[in-house]
N, CA, C and O atoms as a GROMACS GRO file, in nm:
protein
  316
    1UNK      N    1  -0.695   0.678   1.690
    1UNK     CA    2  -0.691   0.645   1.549
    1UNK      C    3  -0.658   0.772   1.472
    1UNK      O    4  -0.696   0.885   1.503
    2UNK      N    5  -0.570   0.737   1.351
    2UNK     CA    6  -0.555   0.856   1.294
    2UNK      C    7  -0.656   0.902   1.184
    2UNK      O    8  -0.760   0.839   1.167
    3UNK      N    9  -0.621   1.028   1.098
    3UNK     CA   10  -0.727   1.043   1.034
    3UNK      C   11  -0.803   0.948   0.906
    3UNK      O   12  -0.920   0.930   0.871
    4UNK      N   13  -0.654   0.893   0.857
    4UNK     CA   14  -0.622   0.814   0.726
    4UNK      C   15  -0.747   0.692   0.840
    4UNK      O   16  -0.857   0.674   0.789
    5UNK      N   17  -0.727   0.640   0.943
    5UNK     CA   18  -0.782   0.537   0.977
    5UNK      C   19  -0.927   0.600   0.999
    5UNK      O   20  -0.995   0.571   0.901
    6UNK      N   21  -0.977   0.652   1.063
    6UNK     CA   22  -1.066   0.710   1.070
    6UNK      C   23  -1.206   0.713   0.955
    6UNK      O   24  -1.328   0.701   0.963
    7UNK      N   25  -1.089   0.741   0.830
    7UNK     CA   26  -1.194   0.735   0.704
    7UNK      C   27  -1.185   0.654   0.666
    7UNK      O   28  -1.264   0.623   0.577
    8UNK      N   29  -1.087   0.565   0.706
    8UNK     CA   30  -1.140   0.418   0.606
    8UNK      C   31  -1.226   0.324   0.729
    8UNK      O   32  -1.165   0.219   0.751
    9UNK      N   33  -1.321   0.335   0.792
    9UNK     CA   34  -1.396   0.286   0.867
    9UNK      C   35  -1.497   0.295   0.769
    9UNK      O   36  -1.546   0.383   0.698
   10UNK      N   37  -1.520   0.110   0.802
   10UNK     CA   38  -1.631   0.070   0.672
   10UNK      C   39  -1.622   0.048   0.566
   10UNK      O   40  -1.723   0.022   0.500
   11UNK      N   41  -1.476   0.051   0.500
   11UNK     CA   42  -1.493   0.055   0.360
   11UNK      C   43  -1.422  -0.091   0.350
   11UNK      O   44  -1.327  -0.126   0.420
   12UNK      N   45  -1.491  -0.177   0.241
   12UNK     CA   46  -1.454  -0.324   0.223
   12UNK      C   47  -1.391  -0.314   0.121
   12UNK      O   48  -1.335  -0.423   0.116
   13UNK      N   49  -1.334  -0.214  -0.042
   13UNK     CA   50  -1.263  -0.242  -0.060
   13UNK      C   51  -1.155  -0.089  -0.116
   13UNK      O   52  -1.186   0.016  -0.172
   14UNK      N   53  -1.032  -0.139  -0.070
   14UNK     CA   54  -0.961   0.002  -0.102
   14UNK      C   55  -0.879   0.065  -0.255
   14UNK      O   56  -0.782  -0.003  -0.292
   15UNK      N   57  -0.896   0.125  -0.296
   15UNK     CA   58  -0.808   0.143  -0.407
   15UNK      C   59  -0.713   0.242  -0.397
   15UNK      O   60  -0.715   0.364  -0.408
   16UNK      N   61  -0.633   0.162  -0.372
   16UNK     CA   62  -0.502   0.257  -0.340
   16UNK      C   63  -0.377   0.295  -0.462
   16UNK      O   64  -0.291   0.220  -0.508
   17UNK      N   65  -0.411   0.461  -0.497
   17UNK     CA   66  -0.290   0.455  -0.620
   17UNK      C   67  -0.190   0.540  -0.497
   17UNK      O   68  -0.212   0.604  -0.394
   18UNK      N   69  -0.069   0.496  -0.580
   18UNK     CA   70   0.084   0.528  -0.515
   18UNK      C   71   0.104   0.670  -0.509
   18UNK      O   72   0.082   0.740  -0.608
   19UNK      N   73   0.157   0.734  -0.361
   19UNK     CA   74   0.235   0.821  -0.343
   19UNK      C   75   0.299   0.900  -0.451
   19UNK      O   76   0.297   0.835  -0.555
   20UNK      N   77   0.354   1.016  -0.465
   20UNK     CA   78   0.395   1.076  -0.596
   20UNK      C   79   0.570   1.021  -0.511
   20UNK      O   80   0.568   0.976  -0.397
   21UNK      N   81   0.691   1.033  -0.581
   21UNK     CA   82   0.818   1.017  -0.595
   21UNK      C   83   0.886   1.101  -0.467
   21UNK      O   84   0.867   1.222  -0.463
   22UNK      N   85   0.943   1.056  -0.392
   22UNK     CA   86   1.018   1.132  -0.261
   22UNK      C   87   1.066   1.025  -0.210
   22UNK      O   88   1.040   0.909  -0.242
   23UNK      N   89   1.157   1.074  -0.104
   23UNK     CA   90   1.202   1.054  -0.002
   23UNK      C   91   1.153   0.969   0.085
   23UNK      O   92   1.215   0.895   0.160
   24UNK      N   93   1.027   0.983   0.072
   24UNK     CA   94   0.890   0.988   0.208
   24UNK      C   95   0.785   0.868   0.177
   24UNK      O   96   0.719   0.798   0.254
   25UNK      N   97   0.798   0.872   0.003
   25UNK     CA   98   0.717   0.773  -0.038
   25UNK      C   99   0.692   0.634  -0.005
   25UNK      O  100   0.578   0.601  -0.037
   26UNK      N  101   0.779   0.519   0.062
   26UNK     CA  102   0.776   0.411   0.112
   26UNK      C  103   0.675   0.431   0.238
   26UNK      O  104   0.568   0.372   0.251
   27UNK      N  105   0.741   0.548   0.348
   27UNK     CA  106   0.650   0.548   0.486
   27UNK      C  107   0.563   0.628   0.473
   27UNK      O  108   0.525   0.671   0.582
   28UNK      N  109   0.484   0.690   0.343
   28UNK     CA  110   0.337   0.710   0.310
   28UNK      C  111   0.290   0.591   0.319
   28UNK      O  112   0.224   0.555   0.416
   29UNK      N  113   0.320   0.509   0.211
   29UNK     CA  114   0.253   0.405   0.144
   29UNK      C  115   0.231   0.294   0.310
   29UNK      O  116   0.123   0.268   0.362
   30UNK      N  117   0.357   0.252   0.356
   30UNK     CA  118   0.332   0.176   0.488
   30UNK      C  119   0.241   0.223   0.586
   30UNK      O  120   0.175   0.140   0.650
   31UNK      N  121   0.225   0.378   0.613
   31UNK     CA  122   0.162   0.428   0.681
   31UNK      C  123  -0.018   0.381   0.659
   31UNK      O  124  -0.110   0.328   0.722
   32UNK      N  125   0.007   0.437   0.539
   32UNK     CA  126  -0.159   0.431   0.492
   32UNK      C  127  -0.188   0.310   0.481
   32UNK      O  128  -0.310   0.321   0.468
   33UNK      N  129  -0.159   0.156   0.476
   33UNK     CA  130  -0.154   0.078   0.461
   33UNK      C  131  -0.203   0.027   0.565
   33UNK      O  132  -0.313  -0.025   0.552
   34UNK      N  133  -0.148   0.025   0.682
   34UNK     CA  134  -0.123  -0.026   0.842
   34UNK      C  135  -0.218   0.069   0.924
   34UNK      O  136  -0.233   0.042   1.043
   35UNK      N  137  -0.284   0.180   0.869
   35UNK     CA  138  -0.401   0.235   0.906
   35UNK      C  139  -0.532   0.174   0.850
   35UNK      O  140  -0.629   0.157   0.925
   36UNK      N  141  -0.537   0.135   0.689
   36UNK     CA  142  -0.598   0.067   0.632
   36UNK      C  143  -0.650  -0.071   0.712
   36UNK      O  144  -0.768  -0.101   0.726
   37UNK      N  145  -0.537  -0.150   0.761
   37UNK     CA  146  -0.547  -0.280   0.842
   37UNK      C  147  -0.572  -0.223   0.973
   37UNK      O  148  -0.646  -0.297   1.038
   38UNK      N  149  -0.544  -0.137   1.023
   38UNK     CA  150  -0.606  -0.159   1.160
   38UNK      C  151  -0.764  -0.133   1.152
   38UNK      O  152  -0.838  -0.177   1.241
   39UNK      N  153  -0.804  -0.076   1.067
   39UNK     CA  154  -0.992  -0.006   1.045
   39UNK      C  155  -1.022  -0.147   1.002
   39UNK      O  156  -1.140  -0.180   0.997
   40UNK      N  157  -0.976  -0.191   0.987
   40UNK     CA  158  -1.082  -0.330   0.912
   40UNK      C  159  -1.095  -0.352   0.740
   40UNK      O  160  -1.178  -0.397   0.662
   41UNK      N  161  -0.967  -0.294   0.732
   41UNK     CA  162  -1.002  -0.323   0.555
   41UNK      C  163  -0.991  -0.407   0.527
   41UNK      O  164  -0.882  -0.450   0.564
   42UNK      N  165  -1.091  -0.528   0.428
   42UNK     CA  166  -1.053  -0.631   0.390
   42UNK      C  167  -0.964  -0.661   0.291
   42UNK      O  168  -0.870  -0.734   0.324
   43UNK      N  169  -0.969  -0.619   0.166
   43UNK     CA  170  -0.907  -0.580   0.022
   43UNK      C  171  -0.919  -0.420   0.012
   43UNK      O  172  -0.996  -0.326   0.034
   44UNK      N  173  -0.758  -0.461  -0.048
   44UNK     CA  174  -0.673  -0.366  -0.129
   44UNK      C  175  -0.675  -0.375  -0.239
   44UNK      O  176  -0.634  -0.485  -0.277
   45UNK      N  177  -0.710  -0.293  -0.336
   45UNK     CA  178  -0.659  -0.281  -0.497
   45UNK      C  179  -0.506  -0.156  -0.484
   45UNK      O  180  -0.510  -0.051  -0.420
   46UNK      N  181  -0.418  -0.193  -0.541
   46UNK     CA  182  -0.303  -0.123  -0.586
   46UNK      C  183  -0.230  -0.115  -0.690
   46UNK      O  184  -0.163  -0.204  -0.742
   47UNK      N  185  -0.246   0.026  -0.733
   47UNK     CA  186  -0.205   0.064  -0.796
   47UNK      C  187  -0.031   0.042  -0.837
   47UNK      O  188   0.047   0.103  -0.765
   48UNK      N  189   0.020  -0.032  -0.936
   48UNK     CA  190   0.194  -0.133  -0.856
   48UNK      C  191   0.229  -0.115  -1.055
   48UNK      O  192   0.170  -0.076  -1.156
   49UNK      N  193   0.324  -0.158  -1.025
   49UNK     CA  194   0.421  -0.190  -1.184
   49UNK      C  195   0.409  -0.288  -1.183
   49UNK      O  196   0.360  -0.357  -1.093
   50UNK      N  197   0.466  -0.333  -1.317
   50UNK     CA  198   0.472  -0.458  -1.379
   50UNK      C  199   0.587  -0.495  -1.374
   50UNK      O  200   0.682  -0.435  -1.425
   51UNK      N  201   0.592  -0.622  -1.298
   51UNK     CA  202   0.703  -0.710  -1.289
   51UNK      C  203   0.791  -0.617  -1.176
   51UNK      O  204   0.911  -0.590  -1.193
   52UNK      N  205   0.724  -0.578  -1.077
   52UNK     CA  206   0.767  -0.536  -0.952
   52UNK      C  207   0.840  -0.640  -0.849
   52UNK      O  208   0.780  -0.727  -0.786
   53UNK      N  209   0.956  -0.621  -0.845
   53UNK     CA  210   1.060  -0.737  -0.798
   53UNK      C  211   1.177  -0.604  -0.753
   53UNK      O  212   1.172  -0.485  -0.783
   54UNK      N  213   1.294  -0.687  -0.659
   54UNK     CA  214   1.404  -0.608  -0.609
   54UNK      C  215   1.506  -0.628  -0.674
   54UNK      O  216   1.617  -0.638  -0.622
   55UNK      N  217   1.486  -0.635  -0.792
   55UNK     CA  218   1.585  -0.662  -0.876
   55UNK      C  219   1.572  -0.568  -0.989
   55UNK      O  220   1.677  -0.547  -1.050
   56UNK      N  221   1.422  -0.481  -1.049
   56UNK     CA  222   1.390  -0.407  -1.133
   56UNK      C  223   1.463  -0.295  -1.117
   56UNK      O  224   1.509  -0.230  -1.023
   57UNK      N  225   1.461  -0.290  -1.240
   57UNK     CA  226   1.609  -0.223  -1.277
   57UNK      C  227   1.555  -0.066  -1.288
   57UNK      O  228   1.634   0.024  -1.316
   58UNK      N  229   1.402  -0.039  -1.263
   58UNK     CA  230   1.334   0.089  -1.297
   58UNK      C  231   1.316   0.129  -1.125
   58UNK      O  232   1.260   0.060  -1.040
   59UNK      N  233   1.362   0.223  -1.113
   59UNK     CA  234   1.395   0.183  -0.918
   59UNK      C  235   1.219   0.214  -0.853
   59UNK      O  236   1.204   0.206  -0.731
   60UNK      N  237   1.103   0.246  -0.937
   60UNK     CA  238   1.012   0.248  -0.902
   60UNK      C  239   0.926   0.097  -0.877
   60UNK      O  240   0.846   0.057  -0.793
   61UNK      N  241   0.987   0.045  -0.988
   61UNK     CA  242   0.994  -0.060  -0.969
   61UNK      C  243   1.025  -0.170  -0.850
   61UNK      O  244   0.974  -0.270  -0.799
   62UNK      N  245   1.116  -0.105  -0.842
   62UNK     CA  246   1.148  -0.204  -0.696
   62UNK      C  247   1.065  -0.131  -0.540
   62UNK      O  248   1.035  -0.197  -0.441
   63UNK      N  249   1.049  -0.016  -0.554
   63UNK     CA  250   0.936   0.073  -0.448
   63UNK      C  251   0.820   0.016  -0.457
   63UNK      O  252   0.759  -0.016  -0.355
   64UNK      N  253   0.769  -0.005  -0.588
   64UNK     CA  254   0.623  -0.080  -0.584
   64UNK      C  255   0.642  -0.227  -0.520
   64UNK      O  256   0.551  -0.269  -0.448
   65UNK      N  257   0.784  -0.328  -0.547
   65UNK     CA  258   0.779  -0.472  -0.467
   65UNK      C  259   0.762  -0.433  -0.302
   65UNK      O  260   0.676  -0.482  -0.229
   66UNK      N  261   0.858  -0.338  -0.262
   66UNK     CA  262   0.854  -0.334  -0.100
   66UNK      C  263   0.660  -0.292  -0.043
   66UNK      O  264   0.608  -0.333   0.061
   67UNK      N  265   0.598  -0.208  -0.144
   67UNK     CA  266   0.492  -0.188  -0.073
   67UNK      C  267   0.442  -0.295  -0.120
   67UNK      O  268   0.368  -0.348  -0.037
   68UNK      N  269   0.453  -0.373  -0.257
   68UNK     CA  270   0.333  -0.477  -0.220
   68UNK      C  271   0.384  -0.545  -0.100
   68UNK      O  272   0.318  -0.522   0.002
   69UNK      N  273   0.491  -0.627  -0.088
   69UNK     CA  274   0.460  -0.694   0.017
   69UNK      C  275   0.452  -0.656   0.179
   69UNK      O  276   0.430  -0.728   0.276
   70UNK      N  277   0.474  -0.537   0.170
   70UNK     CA  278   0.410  -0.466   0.316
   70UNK      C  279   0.250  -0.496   0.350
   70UNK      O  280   0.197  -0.507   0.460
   71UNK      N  281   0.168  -0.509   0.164
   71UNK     CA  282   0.079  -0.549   0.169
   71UNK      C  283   0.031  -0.657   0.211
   71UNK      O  284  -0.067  -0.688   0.278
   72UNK      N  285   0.149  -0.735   0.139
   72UNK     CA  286   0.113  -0.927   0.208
   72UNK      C  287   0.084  -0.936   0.350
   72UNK      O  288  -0.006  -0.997   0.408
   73UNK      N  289   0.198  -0.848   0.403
   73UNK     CA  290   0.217  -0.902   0.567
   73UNK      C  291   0.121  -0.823   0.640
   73UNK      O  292   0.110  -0.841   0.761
   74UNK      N  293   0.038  -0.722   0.571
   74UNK     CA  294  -0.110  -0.658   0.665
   74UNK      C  295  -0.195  -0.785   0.723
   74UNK      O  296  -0.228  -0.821   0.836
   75UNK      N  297  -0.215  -0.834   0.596
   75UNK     CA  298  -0.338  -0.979   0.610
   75UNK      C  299  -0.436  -0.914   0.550
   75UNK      O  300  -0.539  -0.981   0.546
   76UNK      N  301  -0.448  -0.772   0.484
   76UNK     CA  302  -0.513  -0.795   0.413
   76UNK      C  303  -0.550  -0.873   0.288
   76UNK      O  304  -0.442  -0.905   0.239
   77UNK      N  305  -0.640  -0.916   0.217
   77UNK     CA  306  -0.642  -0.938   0.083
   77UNK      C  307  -0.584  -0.823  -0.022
   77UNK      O  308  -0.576  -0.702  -0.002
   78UNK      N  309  -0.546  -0.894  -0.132
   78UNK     CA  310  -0.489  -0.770  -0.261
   78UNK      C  311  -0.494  -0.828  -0.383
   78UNK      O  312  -0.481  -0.946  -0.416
   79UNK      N  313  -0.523  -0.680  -0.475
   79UNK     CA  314  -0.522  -0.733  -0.639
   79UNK      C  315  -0.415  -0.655  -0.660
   79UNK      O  316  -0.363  -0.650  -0.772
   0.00000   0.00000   0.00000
């Protein structure tokens, strides 16, 4: 297990605010995510834009749709 997994052992719910702007930022966010689900997290809170879709024209915007639904497909729960 990695470290990110490691510390989230035990914790029922996560609040996750977003990566700062890079390159890198999508496979932070997936990373920490898919460590999150393997420890047993039940719920996620995330930190996301408004009206986050692949069509938003604010390209952060569209970074926040791909991680939420990276979120969907954990199984975790999410707000």
């Amino acid at each position: 297990m990695d470290a990110s997994g490691a510390a989230l052992e035990g914790v029922e719910v996560l609040l996750m605010v977003s990566a700062p702007e890079g390159p890198e930022r999508f496979d932070q966010h997936r990373t920490f995510i898919d460590s999150a689900a393997a420890s047993g997290v039940p719920h996620v809170v995330y930190t996301s834009f408004i009206d986050a879709s692949p069509e938003s024209t604010f390209t952060l915007g569209r970074d926040h749709y791909v991680t939420e639904e990276h979120i969907k497909l954990s199984g975790m729960d999410y707000t």
